[in-house]
MMTF fields as JSON, N, C-alpha, C and O atoms, coordinates in Angstrom:
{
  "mmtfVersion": "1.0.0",
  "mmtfProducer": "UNKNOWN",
  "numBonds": 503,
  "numAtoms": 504,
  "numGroups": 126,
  "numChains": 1,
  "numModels": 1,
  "chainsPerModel": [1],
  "groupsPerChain": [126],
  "chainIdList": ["A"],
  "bondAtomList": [4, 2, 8, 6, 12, 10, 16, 14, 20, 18, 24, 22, 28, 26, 32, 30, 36, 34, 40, 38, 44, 42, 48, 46, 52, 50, 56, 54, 60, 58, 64, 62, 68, 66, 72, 70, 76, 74, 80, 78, 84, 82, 88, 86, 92, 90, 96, 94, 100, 98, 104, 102, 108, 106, 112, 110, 116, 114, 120, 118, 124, 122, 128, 126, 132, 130, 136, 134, 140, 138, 144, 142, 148, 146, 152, 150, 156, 154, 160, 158, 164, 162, 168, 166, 172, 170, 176, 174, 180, 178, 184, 182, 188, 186, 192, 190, 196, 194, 200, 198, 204, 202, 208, 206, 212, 210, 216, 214, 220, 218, 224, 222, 228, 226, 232, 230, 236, 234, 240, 238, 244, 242, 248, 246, 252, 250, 256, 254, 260, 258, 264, 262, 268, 266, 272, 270, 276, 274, 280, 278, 284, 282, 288, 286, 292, 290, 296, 294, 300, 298, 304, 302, 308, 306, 312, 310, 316, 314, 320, 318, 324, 322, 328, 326, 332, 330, 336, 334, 340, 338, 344, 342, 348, 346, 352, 350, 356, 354, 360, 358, 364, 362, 368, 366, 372, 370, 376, 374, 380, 378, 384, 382, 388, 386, 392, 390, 396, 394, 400, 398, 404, 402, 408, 406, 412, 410, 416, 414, 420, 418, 424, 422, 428, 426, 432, 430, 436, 434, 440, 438, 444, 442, 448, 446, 452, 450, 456, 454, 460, 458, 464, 462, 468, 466, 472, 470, 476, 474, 480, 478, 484, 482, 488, 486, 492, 490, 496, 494, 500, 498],
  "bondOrderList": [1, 1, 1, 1, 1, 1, 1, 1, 1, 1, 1, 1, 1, 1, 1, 1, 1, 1, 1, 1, 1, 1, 1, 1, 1, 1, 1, 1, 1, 1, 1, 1, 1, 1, 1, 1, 1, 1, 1, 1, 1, 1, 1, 1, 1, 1, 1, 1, 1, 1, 1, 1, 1, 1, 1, 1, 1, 1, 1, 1, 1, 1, 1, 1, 1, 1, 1, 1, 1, 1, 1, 1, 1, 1, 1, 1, 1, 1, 1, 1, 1, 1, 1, 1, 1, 1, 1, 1, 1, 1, 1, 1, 1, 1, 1, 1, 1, 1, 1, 1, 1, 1, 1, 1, 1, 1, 1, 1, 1, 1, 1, 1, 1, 1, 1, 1, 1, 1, 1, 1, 1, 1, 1, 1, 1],
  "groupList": [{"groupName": "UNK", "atomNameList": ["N", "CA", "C", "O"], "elementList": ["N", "C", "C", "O"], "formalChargeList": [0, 0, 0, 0], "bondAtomList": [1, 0, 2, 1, 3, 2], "bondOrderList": [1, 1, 2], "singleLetterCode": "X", "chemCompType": "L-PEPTIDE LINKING"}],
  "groupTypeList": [0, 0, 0, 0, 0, 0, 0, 0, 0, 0, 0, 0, 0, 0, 0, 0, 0, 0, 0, 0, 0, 0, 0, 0, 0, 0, 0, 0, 0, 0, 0, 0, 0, 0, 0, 0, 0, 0, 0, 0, 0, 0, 0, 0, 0, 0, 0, 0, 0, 0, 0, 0, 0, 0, 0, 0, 0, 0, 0, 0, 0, 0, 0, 0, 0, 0, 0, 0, 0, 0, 0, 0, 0, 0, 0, 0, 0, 0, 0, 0, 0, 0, 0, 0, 0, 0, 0, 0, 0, 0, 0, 0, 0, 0, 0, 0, 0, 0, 0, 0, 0, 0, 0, 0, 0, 0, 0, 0, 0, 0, 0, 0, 0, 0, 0, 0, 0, 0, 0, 0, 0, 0, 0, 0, 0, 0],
  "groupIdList": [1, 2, 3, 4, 5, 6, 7, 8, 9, 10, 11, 12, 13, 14, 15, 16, 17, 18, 19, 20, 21, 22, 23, 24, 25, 26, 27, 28, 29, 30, 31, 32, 33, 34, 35, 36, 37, 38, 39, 40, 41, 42, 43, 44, 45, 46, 47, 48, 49, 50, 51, 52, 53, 54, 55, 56, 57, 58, 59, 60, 61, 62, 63, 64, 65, 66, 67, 68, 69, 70, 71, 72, 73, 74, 75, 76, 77, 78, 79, 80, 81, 82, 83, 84, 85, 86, 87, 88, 89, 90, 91, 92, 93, 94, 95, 96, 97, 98, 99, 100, 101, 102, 103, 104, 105, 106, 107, 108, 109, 110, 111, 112, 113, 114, 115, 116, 117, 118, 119, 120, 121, 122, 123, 124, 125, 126],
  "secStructList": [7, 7, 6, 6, 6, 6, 6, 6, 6, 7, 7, 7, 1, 7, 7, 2, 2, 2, 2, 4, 4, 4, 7, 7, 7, 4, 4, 4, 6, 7, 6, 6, 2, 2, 2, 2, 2, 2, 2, 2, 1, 1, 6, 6, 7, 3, 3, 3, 3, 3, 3, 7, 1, 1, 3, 3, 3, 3, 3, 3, 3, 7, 7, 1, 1, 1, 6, 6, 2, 2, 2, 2, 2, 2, 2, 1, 7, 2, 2, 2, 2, 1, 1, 7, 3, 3, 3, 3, 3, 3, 7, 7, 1, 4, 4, 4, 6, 6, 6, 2, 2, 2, 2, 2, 2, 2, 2, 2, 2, 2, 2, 2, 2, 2, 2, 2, 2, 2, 2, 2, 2, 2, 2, 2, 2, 7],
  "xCoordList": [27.571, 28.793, 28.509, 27.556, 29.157, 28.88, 29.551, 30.511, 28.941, 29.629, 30.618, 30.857, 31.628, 33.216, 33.542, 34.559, 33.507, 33.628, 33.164, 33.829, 31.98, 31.257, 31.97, 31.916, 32.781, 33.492, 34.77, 35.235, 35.45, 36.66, 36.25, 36.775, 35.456, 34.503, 34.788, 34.923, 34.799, 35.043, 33.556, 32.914, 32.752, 31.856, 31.409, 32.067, 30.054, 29.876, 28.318, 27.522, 27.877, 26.617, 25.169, 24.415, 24.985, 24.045, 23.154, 23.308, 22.073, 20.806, 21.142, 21.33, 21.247, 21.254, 21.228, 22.151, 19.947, 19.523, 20.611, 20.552, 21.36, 21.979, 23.653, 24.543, 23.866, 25.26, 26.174, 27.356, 25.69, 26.334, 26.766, 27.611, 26.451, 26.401, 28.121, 28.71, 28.497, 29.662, 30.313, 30.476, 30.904, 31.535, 32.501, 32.479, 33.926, 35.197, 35.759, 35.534, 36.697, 36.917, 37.276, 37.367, 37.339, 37.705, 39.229, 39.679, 39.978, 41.558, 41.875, 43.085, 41.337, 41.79, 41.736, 42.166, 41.074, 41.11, 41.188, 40.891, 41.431, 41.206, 43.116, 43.356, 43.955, 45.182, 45.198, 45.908, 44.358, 43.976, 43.54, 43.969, 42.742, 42.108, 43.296, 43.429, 43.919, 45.288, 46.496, 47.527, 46.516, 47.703, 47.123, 47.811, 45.525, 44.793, 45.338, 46.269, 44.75, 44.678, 46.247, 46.3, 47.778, 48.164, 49.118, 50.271, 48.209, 48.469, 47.778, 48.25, 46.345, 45.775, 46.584, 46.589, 47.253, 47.954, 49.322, 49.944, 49.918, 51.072, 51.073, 51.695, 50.539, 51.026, 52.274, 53.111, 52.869, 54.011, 54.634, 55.539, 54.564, 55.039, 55.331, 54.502, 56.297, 56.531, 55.837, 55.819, 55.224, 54.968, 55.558, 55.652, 55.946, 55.906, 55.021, 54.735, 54.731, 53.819, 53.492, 53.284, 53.455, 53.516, 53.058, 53.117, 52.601, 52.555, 53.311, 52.782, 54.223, 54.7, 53.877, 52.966, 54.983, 54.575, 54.804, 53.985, 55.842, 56.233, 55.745, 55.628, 55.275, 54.76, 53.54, 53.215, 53.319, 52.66, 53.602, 53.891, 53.969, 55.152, 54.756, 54.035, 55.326, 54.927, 56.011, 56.593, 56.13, 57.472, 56.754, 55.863, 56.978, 56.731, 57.413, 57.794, 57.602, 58.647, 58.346, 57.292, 58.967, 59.053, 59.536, 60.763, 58.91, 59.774, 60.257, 59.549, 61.824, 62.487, 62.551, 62.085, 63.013, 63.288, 62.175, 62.338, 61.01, 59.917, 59.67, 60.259, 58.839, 58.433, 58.439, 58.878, 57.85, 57.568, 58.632, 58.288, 59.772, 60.811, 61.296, 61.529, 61.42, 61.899, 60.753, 61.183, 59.517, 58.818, 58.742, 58.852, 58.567, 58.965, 60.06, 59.868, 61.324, 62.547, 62.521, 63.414, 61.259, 61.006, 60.498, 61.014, 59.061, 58.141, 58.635, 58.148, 59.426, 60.029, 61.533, 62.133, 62.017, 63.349, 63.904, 63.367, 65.154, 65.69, 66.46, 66.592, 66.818, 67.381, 66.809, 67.306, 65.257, 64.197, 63.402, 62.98, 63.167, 62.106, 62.511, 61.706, 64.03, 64.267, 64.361, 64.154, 64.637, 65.137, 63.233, 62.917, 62.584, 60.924, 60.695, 61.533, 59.477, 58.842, 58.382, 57.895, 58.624, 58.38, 57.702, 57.779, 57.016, 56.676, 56.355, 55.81, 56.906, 56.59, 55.8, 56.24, 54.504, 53.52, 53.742, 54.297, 53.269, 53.328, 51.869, 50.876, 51.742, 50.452, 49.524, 49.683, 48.65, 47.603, 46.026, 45.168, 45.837, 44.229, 44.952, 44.654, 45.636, 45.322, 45.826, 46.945, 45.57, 45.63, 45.446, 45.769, 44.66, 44.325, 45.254, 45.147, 46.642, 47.67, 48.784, 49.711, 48.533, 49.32, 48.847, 49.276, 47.864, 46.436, 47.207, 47.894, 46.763, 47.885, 49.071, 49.596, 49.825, 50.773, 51.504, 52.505, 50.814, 50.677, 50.456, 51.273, 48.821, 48.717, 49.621, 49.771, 50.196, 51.344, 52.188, 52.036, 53.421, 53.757, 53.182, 53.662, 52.092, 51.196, 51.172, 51.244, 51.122, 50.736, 52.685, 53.136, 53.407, 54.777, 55.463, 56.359, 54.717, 55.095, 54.725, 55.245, 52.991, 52.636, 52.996, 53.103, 53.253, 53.855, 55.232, 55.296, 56.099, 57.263, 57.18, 57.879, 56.345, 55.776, 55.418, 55.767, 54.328, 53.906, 54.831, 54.601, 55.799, 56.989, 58.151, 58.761, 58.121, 58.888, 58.018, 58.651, 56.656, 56.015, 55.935, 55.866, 55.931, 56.417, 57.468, 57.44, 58.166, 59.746, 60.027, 60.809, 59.446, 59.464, 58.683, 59.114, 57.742, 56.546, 57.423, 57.123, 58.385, 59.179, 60.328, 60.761, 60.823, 61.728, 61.231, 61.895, 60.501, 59.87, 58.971, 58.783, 58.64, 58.194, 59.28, 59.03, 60.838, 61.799, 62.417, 63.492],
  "yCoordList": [99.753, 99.581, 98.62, 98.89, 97.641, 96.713, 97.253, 98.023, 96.764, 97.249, 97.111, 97.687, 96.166, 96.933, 97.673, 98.036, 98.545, 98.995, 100.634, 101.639, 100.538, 101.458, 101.703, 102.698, 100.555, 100.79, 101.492, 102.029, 101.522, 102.757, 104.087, 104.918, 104.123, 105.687, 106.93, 108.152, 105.962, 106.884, 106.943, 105.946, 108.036, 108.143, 109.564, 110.604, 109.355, 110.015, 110.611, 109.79, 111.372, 112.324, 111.498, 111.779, 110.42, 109.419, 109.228, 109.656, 108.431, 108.338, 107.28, 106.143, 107.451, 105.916, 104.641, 103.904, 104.611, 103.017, 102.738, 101.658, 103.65, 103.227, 103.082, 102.689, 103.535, 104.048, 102.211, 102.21, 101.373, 99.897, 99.923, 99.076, 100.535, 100.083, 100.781, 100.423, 102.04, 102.635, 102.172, 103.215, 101.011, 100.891, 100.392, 99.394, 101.348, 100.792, 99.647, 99.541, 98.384, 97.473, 97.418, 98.388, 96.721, 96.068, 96.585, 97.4, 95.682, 96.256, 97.339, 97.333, 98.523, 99.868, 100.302, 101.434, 99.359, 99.913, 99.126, 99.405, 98.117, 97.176, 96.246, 95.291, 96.934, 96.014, 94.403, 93.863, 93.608, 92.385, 91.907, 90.849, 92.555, 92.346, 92.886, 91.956, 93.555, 93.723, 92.673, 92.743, 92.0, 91.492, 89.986, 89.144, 90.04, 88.937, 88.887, 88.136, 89.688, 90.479, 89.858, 88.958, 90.366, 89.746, 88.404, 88.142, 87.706, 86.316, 85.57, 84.732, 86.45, 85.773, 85.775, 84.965, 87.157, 87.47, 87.05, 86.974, 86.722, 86.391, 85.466, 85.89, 84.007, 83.212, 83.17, 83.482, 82.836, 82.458, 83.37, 83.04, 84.509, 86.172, 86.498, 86.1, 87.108, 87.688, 89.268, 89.948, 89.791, 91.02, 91.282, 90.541, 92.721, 93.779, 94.969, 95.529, 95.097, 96.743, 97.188, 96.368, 98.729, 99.708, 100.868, 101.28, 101.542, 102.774, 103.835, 103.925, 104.584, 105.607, 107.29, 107.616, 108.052, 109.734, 109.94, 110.623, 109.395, 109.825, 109.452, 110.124, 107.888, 107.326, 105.651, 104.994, 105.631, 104.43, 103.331, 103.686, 102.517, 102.037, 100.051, 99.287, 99.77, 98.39, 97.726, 98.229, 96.333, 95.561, 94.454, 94.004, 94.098, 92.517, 91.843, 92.533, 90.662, 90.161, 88.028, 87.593, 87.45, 86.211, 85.327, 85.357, 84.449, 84.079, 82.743, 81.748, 82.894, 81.976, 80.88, 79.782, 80.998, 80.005, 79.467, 78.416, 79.89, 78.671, 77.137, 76.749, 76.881, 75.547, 75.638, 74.755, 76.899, 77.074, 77.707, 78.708, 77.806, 78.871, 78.459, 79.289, 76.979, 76.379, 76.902, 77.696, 76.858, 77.229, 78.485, 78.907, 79.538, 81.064, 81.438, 82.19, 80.955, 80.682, 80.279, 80.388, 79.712, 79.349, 80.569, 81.37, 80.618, 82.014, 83.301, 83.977, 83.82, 85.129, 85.106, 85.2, 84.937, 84.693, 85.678, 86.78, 85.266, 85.625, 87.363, 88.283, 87.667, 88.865, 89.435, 90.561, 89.415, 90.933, 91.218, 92.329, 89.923, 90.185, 89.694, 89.195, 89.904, 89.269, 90.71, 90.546, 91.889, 92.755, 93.437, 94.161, 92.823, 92.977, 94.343, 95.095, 94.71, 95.572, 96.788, 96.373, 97.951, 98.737, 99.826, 100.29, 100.316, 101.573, 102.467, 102.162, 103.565, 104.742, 106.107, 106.993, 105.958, 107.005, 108.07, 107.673, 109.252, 110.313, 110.042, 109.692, 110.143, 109.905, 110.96, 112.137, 110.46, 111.276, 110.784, 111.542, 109.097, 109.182, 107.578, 106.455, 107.749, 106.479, 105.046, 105.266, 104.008, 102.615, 102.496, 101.425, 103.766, 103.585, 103.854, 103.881, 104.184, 104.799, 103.74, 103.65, 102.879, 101.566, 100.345, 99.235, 100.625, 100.231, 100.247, 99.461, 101.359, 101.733, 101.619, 101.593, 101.521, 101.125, 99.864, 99.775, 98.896, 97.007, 97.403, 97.056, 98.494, 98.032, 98.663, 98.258, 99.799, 100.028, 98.684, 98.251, 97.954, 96.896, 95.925, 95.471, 95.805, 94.685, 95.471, 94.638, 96.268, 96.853, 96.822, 96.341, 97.365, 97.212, 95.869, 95.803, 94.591, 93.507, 92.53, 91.586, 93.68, 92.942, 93.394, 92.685, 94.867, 95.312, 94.601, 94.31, 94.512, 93.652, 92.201, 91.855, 91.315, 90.247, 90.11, 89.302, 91.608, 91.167, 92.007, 92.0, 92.682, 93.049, 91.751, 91.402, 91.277, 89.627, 88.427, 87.734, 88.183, 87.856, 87.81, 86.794, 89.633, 89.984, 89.626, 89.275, 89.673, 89.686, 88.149, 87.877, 87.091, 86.085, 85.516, 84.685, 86.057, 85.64, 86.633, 86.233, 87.793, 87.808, 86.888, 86.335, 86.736, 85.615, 84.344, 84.139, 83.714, 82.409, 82.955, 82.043, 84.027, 84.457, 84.592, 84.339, 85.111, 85.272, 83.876, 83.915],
  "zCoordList": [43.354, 44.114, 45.264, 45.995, 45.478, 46.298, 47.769, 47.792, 48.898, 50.464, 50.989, 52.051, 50.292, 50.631, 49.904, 50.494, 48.583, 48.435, 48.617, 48.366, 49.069, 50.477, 51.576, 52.299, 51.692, 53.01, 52.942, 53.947, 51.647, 51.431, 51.751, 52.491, 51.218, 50.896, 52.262, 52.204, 53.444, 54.689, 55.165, 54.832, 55.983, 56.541, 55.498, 55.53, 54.505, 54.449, 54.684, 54.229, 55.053, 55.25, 54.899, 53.968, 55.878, 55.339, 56.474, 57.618, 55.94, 57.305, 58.41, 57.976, 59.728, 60.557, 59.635, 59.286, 59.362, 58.756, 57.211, 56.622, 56.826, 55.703, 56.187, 55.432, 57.765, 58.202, 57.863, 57.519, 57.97, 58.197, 56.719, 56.43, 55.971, 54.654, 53.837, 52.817, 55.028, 54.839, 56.01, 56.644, 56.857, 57.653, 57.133, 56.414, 57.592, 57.314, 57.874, 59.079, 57.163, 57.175, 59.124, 59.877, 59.286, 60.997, 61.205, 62.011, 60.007, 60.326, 59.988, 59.759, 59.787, 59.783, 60.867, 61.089, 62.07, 63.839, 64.326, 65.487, 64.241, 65.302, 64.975, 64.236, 65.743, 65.758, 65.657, 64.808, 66.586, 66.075, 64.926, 64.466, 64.406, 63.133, 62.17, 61.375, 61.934, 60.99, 61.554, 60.886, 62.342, 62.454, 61.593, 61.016, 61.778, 61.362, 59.92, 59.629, 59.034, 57.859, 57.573, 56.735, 58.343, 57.282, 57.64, 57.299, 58.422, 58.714, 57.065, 56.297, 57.053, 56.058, 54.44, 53.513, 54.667, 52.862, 52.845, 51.785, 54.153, 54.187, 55.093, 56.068, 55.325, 56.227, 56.758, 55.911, 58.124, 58.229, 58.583, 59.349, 58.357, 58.378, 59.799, 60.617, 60.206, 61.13, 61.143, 60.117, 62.559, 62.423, 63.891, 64.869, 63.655, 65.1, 64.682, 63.624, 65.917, 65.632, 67.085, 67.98, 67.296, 68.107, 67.898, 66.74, 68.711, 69.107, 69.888, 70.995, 69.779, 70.915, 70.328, 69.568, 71.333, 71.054, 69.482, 68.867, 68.846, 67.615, 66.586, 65.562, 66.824, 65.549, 65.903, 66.892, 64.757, 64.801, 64.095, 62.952, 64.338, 63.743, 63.143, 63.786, 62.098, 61.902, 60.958, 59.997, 61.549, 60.369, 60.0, 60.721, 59.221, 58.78, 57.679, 56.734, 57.678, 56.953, 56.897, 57.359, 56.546, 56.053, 56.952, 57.045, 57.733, 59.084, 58.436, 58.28, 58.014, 57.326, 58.569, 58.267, 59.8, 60.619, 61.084, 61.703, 60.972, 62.107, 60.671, 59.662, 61.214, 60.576, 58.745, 58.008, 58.324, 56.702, 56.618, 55.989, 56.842, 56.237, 54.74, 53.861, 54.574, 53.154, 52.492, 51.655, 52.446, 51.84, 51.854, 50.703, 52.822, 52.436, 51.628, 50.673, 51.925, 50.827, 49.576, 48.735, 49.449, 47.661, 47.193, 46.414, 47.963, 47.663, 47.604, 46.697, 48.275, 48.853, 49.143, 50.214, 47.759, 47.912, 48.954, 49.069, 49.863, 51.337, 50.389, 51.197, 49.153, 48.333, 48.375, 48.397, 48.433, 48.356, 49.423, 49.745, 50.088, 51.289, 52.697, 53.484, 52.99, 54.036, 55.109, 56.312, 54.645, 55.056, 55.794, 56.738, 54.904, 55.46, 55.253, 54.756, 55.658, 55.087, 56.581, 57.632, 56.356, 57.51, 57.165, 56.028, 58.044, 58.097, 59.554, 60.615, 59.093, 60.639, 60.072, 59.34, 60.661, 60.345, 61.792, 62.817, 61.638, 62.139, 63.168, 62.529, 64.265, 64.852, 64.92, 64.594, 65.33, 65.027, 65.461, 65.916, 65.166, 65.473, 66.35, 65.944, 67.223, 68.248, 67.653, 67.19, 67.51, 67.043, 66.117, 65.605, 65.132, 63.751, 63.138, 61.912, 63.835, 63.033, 63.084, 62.28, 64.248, 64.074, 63.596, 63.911, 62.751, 62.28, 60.706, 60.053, 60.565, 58.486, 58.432, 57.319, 59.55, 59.344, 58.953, 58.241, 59.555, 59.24, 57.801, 56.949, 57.325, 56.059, 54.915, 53.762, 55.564, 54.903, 54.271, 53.128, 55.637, 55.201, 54.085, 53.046, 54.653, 53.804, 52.09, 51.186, 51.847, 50.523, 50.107, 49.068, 51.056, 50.18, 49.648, 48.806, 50.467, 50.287, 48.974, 48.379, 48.854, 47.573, 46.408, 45.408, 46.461, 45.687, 44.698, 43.503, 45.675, 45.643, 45.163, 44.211, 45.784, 45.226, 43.564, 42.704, 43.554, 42.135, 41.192, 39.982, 41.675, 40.712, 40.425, 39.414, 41.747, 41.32, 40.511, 39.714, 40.694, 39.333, 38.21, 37.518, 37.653, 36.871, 36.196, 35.017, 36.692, 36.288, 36.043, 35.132, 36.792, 36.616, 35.181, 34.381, 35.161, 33.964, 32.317, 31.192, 32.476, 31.467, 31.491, 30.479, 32.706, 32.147, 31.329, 30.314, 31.499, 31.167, 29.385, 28.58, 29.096, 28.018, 26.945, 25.766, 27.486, 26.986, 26.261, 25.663]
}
C-alpha cells in the first residue's frame, strides 16, 4: 500500500519512527490547504466556508462572471452547476469540520461532473 493511501487509514497504533507514514492529507485540517485542493480540481471556482456554534459550513460553485466564465459555461453547463455545491456538517472537531466540508462540496461536484460525462459519452455512442 503506498503512503497516501496510509494516509486514509486514520492514526493507527504504530511506532514513532513509522507515525509519518500514516499522516492524514494537509486538507483534512488545514482550511488553506482545502481551499487550495479545490482551486486545483476546480479552477476558477468560487468558494465560501465557515465555522459557527452549529456547523461547519462550505459552498462552492463555477464563477461564471470572472475572467474563465465562457469557459466554465462550456465545462459546467450554468443547468447543473450553477446553483453550486454545499454542505453543513454538525461540529464537532474545530476547522476539521470546515475542513470536510469543502471536501464534501468537492466530492458532490465530481460526482455530478462525471454523471454529466457519462451521459454525454451515451449520447455520442447512441
Amino acid at each position: 500500500m503506498d503512503q497516501e493511501a496510509f494516509g486514509l487509514l486514520g492514526d493507527p497504533p504504530i511506532s514513532d519512527g513509522m507515525r509519518d507514514l500514516y499522516r492524514a492529507p494537509t486538507y483534512t485540517a488545514s482550511i488553506d490547504a482545502a481551499h487550495a485542493l479545490v482551486a486545483k480540481v476546480f479552477p476558477n471556482w468560487w468558494i465560501t466556508a465557515g465555522l459557527c456554534s452549529l456547523t461547519g459550513h462550505a459552498s462552492i460553485g463555477p464563477d461564471y462572471n470572472g475572467p474563465a466564465g465562457e469557459r466554465l459555461k462550456r465545462e459546467f453547463p450554468v443547468e447543473k452547476f450553477d446553483g453550486g455545491f454545499d454542505a453543513d456538517l454538525a461540529p464537532g472537531d474545530g476547522r476539521h469540520r470546515t475542513c470536510y466540508a469543502i471536501l464534501s462540496c468537492i466530492l458532490q461536484a465530481l460526482i455530478v461532473r462525471e454523471e454529466q460525462r457519462a451521459g454525454e459519452e451515451k449520447e455520442v455512442a447512441s
